[in-house]
C-alpha positions as CSV (number, residue, x, y, z in Angstrom):
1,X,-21.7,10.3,7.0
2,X,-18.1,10.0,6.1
3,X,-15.9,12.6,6.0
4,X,-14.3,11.1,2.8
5,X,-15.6,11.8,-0.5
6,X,-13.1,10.2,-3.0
7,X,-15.3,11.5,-6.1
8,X,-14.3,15.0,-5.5
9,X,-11.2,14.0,-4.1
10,X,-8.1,14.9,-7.0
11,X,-6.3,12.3,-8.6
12,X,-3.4,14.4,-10.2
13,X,-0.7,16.9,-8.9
14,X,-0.8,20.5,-7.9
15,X,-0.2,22.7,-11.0
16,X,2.2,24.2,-9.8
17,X,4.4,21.7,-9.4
18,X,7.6,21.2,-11.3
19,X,7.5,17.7,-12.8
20,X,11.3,17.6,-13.2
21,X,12.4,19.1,-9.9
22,X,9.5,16.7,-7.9
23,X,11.6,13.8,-10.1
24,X,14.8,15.1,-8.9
25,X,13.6,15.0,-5.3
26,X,12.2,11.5,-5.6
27,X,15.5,10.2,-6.4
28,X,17.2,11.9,-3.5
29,X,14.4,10.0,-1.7
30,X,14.5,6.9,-3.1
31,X,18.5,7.0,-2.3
32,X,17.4,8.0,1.4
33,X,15.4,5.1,1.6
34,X,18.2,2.8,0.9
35,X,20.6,4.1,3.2
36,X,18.0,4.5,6.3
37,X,16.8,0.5,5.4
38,X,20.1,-0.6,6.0
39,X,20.8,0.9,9.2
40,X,17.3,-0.4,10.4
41,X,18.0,-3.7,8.9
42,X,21.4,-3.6,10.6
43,X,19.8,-2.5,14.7
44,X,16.8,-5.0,13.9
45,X,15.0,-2.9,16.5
46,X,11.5,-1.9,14.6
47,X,9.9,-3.3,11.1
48,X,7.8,-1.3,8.7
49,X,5.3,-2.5,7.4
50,X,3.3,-0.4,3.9
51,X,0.1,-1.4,2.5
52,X,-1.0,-0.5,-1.0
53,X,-4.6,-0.4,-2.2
54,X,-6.1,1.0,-5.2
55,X,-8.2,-0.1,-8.2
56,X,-7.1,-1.8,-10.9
57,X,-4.0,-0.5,-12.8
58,X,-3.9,1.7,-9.9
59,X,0.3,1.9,-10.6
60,X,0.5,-0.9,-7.6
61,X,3.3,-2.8,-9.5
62,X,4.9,0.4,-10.7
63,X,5.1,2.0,-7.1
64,X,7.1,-0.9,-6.1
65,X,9.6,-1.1,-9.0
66,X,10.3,2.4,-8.7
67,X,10.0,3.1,-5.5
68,X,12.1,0.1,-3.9
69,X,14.4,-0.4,-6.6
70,X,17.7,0.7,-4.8
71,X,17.1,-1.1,-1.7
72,X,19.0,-4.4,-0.5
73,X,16.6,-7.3,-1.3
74,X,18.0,-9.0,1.8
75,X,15.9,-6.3,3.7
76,X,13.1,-5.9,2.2
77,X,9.7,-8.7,0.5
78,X,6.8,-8.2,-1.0
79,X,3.2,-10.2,-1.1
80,X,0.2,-9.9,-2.8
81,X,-3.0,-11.4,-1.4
82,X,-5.2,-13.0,-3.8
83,X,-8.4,-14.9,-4.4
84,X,-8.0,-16.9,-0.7
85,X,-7.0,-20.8,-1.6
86,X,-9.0,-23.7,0.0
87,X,-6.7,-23.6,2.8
88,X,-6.5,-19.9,3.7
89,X,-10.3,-20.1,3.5
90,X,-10.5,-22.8,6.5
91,X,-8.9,-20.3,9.0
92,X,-10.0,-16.9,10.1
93,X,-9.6,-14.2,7.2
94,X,-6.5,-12.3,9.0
95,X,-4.3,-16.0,9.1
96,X,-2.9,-15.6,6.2
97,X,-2.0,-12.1,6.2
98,X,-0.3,-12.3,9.6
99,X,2.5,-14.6,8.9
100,X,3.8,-12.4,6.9
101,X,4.3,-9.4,8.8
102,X,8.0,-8.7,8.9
103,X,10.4,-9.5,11.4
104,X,12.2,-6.4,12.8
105,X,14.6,-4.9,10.7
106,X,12.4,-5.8,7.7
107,X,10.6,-4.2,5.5
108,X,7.4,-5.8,4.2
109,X,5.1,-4.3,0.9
110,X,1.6,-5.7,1.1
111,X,0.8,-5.3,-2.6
112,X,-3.2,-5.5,-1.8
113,X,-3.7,-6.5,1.5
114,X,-6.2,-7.6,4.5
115,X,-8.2,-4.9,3.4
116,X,-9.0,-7.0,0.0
117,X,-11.6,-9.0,2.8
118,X,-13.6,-5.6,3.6
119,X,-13.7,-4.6,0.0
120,X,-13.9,-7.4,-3.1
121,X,-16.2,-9.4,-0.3
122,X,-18.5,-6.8,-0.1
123,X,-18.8,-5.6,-4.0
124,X,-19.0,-9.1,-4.3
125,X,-22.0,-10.4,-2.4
126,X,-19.4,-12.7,0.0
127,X,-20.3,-10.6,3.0
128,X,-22.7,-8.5,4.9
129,X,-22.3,-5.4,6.5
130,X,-22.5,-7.0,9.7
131,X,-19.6,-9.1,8.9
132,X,-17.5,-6.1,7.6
133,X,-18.2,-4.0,10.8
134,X,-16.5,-6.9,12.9
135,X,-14.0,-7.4,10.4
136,X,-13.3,-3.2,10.6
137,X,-12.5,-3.6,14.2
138,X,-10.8,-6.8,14.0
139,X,-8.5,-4.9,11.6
140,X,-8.2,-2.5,13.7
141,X,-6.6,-4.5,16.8
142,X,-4.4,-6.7,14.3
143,X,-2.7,-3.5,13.1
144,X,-2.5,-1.9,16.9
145,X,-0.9,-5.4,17.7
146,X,1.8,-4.7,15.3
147,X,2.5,-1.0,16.2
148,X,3.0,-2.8,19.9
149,X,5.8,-4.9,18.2
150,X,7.6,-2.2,17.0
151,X,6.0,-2.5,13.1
152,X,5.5,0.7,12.1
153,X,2.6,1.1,9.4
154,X,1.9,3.2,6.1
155,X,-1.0,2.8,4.1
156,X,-1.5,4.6,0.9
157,X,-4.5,4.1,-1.1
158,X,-3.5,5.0,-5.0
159,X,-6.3,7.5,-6.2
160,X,-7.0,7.3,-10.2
161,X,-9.7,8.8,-11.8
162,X,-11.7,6.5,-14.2
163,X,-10.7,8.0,-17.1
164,X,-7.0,7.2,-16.5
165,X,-7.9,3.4,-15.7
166,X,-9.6,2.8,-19.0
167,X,-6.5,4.5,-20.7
168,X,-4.0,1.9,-18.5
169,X,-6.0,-0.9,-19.5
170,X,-6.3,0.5,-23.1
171,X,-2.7,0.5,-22.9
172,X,-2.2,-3.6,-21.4
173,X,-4.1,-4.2,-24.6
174,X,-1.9,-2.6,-27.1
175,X,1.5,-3.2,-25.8
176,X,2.4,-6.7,-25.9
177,X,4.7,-5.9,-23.2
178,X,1.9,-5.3,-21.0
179,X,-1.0,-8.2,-22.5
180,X,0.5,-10.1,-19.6
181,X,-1.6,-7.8,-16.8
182,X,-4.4,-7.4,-18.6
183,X,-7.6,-9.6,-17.3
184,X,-11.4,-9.5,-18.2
185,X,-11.8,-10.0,-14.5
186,X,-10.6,-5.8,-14.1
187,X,-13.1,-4.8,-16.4
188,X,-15.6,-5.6,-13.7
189,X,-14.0,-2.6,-11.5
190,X,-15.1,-0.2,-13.6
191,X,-18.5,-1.4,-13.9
192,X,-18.7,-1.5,-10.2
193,X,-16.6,1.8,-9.4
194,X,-19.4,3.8,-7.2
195,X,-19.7,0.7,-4.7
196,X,-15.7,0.7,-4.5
197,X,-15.3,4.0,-4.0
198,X,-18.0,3.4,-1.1
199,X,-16.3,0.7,0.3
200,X,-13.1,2.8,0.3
201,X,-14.7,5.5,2.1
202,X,-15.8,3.4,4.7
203,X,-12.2,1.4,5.4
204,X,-11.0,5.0,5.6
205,X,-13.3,5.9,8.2
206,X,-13.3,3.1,10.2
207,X,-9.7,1.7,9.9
208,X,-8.1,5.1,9.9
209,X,-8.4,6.7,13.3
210,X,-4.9,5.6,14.8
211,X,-3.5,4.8,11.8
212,X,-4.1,7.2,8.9
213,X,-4.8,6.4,5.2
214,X,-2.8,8.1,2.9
215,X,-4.5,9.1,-0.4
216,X,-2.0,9.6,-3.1
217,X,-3.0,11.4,-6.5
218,X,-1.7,8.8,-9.2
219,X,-2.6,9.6,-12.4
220,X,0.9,10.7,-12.7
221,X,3.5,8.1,-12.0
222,X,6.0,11.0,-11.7
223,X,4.0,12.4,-8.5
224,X,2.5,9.4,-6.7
225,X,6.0,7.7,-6.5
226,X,7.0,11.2,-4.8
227,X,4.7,11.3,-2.2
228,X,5.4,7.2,-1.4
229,X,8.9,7.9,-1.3
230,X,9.0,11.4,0.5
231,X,6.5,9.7,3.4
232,X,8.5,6.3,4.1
233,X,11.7,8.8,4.4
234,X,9.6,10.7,6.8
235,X,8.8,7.9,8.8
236,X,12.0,6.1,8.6
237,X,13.8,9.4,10.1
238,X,11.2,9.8,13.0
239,X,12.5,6.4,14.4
240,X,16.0,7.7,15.4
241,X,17.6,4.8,13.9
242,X,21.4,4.4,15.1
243,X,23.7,1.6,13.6
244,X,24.9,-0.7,16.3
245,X,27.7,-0.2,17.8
246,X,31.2,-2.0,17.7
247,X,31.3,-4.8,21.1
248,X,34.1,-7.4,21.8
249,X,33.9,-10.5,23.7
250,X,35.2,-10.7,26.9
């Protein structure tokens, strides 16, 4: 039985916490992040690599905006993976997510991910158990490839309560700012939430031993893009990066 239960599992911030003093902080962050990016962009010595996952209007587009908005887009790209195109779908499921793994000194946002082909396929019907299991640990030995390269990865999985995802997409509906993200297709999450969360569970357990999920709280924008920020500073600062230094020719 997994040791994950995301049902009982919080989607909001402590009470206690100051909203505007965990803003302030975030900022401080956020300004952190750009200055340690540079200097890893500049010694080109590792890559990061973050994965985010989450249900629909899980804040996925916002975390990015807000999160990654100061940085030089010379050093950082994002992707999203999709439905798979007639292409992709001729080649082992992990081709397509592999050239895109960032070079070192990059930083790389998966904006859904690989794990899209343990989780849709399954609520879906596309694949069996069987087939996830051997996915889980082929997973598993793409992401220790990477950590071998110097790619240092961060998965956060943004955790919203059901309540908050019909208000989001109640929201796409009456903001014609926002009728742009809103699809039918999403609906369907909702009707299939328990096999998600299921799914969830097991990527956590399986594809989480040497690299750990994070599970972020986000029905508050305000404290998910804290956590995000406060962990890639974290990470960034445990590298020791070190700006080059100065050499002449001979």
């Amino acid at each position: 039985m997994s040791k994950y239960n995301l049902s009982k599992t919080s989607t909001r911030a402590p009470e206690k916490l100051d909203k505007l003093e965990i803003k302030e902080k975030t900022l401080e962050y956020i300004a952190r992040i750009d200055e340690l990016q540079n200097i890893l962009y500049a010694e080109s010595k590792w890559s990061l690599l973050i994965v985010l996952q989450g249900m629909d209007a899980s804040g996925k587009d916002g975390a990015v905006r807000e999160v990654f908005s100061a940085m030089n887009p010379q050093g950082v790209m994002v992707k999203s993976f999709k439905k798979p195109t007639k292409e992709e779908l001729s080649h082992d499921f992990l081709w397509r997510v592999h050239k895109y793994v960032p070079k070192r000194g990059m930083i790389q946002i998966f904006n859904r991910s690989h794990y899209e082909d343990v989780l849709v396929t399954r609520v879906k019907g596309i694949i069996d158990d069987d087939t996830a299991r051997k996915r889980f640990r082929l997973i598993n030995s793409f992401e220790d490839l990477l950590n071998e390269a110097n790619t240092k990865i961060l998965k956060f999985y943004l955790h919203i309560s059901k309540e908050e995802q019909k208000e989001r997409f109640q929201d796409r509906l009456n903001n014609p700012r926002k009728h742009w993200k809103f699809n039918p297709e999403d609906l369907k999450t909702s009707e299939n939430w328990g096999e998600y969360e299921k799914y969830y569970e097991e990527v956590f357990e399986n594809c989480g031993k040497k690299i750990p999920w994070i599970i972020v709280p986000s029905d508050q924008n305000w404290y998910k893009e804290y956590i995000i920020a406060k962990t890639i500073v974290k990470t960034l600062e445990s590298l020791n990066l070190k700006y080059p230094k100065l050499q002449f020719n001979e």
